[in-house]
Steps between C-alpha positions, in 0.01 A plus 500: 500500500801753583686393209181565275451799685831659455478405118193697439642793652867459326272485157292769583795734568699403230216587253426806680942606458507337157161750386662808660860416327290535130279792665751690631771583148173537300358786750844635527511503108196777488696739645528781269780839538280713393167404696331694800596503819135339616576262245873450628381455862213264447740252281770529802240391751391222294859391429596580899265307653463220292850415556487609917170363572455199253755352326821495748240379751399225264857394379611502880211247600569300172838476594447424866200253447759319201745443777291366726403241189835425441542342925143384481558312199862395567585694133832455499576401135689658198183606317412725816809657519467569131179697594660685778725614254211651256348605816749688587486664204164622491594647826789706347248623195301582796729716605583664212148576458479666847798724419323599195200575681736724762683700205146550317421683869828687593577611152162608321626682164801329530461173444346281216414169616639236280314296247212200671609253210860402679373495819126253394772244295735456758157461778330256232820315455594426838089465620536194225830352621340510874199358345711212336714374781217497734231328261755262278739446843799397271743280585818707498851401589647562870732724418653517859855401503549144706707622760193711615315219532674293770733610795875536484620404781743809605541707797344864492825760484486642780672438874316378805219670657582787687350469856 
């Protein structure tokens, strides 16, 4: 029941952060240098609390409720780690998201938000990677050298134990 529990929640969120990633560079992209400043200040709210208020929030329970799969589950195989690395990098486009929507806000006139189409392909193509490894759960090679597999048998460097 907690497990299923947990899993609803880590879906729910992870829609919710994977929606605002899309929303997010297409509201940005609206902005225009030579609109109003009513104009200006309702797309900054949007963008502002979207990311505050919705998405972070969403990507940090995603993230949180994910780990809690991964000990529930006893997850600890190649294919996951292969997702933690594609998670990982949703989390950095997340960030370069937020520091667009902070620039848009300290710099109005100044600064041009860049182009939606980058930022959507790189979201789409690592939202179908995570969507891969976790539906298909390839086999993949351990790719862990041996000698971090079993002990080795030597004394730590250091002297005794100060008392």
């Amino acid at each position: 029941m907690i497990l299923t529990l947990v899993k609803a929640l880590h879906i729910a969120a992870l829609i919710l952060w994977c929606a605002g990633l899309f929303a997010l560079p297409l509201v940005l992209a609206k902005h225009d240098e030579g609109e109003a400043q009513a104009d200006y200040a309702r797309l900054r709210r949007i963008t502002h609390y979207g990311y505050i208020r919705i998405v972070t929030p969403a990507a940090v329970i995603a993230i949180a409720a994910g780990t809690a799969l991964i000990f529930l589950r006893g997850a600890f195989v190649p294919w996951m780690f292969a997702k933690l690395v594609a998670v990982g990098l949703l989390v950095a486009l997340h960030a370069v998201i937020g520091h667009t929507v902070v620039q848009m806000s300290e710099r109005r006139g100044e600064y041009v938000p860049p182009s939606a189409v980058p930022l959507l392909g790189a979201t789409m193509a690592i939202m179908i990677a995570v969507l891969l490894l976790v539906l298909g759960k390839p086999v993949m090679p351990d790719l862990t050298p041996r000698w971090l597999d079993a002990p080795q048998h030597h004394q730590l460097p250091l002297g005794a134990t100060p008392t």
